[in-house]
N, C-alpha and C positions, 0 to 999 in steps of 0.2 A: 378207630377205623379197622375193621375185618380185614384177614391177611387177601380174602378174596375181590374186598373192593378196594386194597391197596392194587393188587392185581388189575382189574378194570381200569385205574385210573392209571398205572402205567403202560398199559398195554391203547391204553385209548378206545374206539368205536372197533374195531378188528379185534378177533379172539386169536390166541398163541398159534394155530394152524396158519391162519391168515396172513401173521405179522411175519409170522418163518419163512413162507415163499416168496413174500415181498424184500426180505431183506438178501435170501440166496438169492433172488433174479438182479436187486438190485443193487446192493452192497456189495454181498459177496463177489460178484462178476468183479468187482470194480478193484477187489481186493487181490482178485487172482492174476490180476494183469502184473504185481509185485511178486509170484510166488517164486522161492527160490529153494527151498529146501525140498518139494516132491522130488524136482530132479534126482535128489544126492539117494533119496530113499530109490528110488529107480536105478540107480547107479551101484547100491547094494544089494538089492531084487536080483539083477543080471549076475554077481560074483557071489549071490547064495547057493551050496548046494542041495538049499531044501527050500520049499516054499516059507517065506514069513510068517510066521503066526503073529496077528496085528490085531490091537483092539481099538475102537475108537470108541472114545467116554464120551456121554453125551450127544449122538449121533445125530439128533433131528431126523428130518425125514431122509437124509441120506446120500445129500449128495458130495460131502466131504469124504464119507466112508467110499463112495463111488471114484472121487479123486485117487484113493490111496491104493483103490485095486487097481486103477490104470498106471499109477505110477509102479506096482507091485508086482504085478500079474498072479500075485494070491489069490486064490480061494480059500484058504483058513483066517477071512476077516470076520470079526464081531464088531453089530453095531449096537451098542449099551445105550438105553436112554428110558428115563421112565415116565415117560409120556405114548400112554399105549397108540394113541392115532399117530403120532410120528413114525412107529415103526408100522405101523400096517400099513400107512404112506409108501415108508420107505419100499418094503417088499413088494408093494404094487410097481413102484416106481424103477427098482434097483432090482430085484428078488434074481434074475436073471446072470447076475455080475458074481455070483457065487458068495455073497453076504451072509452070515446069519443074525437075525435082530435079538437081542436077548432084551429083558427088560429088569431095570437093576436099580441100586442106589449108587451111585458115584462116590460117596462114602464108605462104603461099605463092599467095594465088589467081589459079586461072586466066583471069584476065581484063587486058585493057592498062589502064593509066592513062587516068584518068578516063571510065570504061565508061557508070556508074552516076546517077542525079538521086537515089535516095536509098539509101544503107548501113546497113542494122539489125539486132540482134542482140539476143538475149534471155539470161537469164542463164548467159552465156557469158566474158564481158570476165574478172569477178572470178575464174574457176576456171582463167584460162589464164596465157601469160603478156601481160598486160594491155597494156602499151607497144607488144610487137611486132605484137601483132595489130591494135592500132589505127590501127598507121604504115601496114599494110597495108589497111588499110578507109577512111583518107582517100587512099591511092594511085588504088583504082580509082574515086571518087568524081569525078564531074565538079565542073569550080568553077560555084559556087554552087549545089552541092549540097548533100544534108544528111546528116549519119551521126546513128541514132538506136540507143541506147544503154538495154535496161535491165535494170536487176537487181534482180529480183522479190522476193528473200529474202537481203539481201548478207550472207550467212555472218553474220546474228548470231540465234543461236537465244536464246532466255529463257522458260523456263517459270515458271510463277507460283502459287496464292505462294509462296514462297520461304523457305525457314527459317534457310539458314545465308550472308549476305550475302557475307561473306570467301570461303569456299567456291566460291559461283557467279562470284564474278570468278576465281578462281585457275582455273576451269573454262573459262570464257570465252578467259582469253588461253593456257592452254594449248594450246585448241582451235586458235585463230589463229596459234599456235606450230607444231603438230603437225597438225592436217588434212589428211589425203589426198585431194585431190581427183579429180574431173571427167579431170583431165589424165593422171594417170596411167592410166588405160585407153586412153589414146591414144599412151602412150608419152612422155608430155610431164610437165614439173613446174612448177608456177607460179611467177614467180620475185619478185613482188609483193603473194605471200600473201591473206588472205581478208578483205573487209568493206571493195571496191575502190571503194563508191560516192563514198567521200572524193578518189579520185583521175579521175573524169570529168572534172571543170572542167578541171584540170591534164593531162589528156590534148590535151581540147580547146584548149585553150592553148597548150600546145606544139607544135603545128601549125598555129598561128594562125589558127584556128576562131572563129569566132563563138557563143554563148550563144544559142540562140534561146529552151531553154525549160529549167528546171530543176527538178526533182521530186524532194522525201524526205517519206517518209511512213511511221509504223507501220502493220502491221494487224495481225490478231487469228485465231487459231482457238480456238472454244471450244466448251462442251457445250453442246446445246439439242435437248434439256434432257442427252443422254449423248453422245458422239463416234459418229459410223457407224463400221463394221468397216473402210471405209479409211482411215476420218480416223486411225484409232488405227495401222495399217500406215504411214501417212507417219510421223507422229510417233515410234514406236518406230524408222524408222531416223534421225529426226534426235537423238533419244537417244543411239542407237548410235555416230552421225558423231562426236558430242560426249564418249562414252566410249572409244571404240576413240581417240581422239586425248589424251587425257588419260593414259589407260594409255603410251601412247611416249614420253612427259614426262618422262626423267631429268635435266634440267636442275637445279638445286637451286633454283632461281627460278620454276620451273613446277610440278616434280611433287607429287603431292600423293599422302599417303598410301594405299597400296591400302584397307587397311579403310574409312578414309570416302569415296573415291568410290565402291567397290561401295554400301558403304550410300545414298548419294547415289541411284547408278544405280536400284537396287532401288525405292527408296522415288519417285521419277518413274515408273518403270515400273508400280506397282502405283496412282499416280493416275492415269495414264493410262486403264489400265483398268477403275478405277472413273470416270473421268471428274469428276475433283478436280482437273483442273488446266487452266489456259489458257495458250494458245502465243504468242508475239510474235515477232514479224520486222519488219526495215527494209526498206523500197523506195526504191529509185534512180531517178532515169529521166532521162536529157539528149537534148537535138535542138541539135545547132549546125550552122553552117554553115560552109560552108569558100570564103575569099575566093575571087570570080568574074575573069575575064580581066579 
């Protein structure tokens, strides 16, 4: 399989532009209602006597970078992402908030050693390869700066309630087995797997980072009183991310019989659309610091 029709078939019936706005209007919203760390960056904004200079890796179309100006009141923010319609996106969308969109490798960024007062990324860390990106986001970080880190939905989907327990775990760590991510549309494979919020500390640590702030948290999507026609579009493809990865599963420790996960699939898909079922996700969030001269 082509890294481009592994792409299609994780991405589903929707192309990456699509699946992005879908997931800011309806994940993300849903994420932000936990955020706790913009404050603290707002709370350092106000006691700087120079504007921040902020990058954010990975930007999308923009509106996380758009978060960080309001928390900042920066205009020396850069939005890094190399997906050229994201930033023309963004600048149509954002251009105005005093952004500039650069277009880059996340690996590789173009910028020297210690550029930056704060490094942030939204979830991006878990779908790449996690280490290497992060050696590279405390590089351009100036010391006693901060790199802020979060991952809004860390690859663990659970819809509820649930009938067959054995089942949804065998589905679960298949998924975490088999996942095609993010990265492969980039030409990339993650080499750290999925549900990375466990490995922030330890990121941070390994580069002897400081702890400033720590965040896990569930939240919820549910019916009230039925799903909207997007809420039911997100969820049918984290269905799909969850089946299309279980079907690759010949492992003998992973796979699991074709007839009961079709049946599995089928019977979420049909509460979906009656709206009989509720969604859960974990959230990550970290802000450390990185020792000053």
């Amino acid at each position: 399989m082509s890294d481009e029709t592994q792409r299609s078939v994780f991405i589903g019936e929707y192309g990456p532009a699509d699946w992005l706005s879908l997931k800011e209007e309806i994940l993300d919203s849903k994420a932000q209602e936990l955020e706790q760390i913009l404050p603290i960056i707002a709370e350092r904004a106000k006691g700087s006597k120079k504007e921040l200079e902020i990058l954010d890796v990975a930007s999308g179309e923009g509106r996380f970078t758009t978060q960080l100006y309001a928390a900042s009141k920066s205009t020396k923010i850069i939005a890094l992402d190399n997906y050229v319609q994201y930033l023309k996106t963004a600048r149509e969308r954002y251009g105005h908030v005093g952004q500039v969109q650069c277009i880059g490798n996340l690996y590789d960024l173009p910028f020297g050693d210690g550029t930056f007062d704060i490094v942030a990324t939204r979830s991006t860390l878990d779908i790449m390869d996690g280490p290497r990106m992060f050696r590279e986001m405390v590089r351009v970080l100036k010391p006693g700066g901060w790199i802020y880190v979060s991952l809004v939905y860390d690859s663990t989907y659970k819809f509820a309630p649930g009938t067959d327990a054995d089942l949804e775990l065998l589905i679960q760590r298949a998924y975490n087995r088999h996942a095609i991510e993010w990265g492969v549309s980039y030409g990339i494979r993650a080499v750290n797997g999925s549900r990375g919020g466990r490995f922030l500390p330890l990121y941070a640590w390994d580069h002897g980072l400081t702890i400033v702030k720590l965040v896990a948290a569930d939240w919820f999507l549910y019916p009230n009183p039925e799903f909207t026609a997007k809420e039911k579009a997100v969820l049918y493809l984290q269905l799909e991310m969850l089946y299309q990865a279980c079907k690759r599963a010949q492992e003998p420790e992973y796979a699991i019989e074709a007839s009961r996960l079709d049946e599995w699939h089928l019977r979420i898909r049909n509460e979906i659309d009656s709206s009989r079922t509720t969604y859960t996700s974990r959230q990550f969030s970290v802000l450390a610091e990185k020792p000053g001269t």
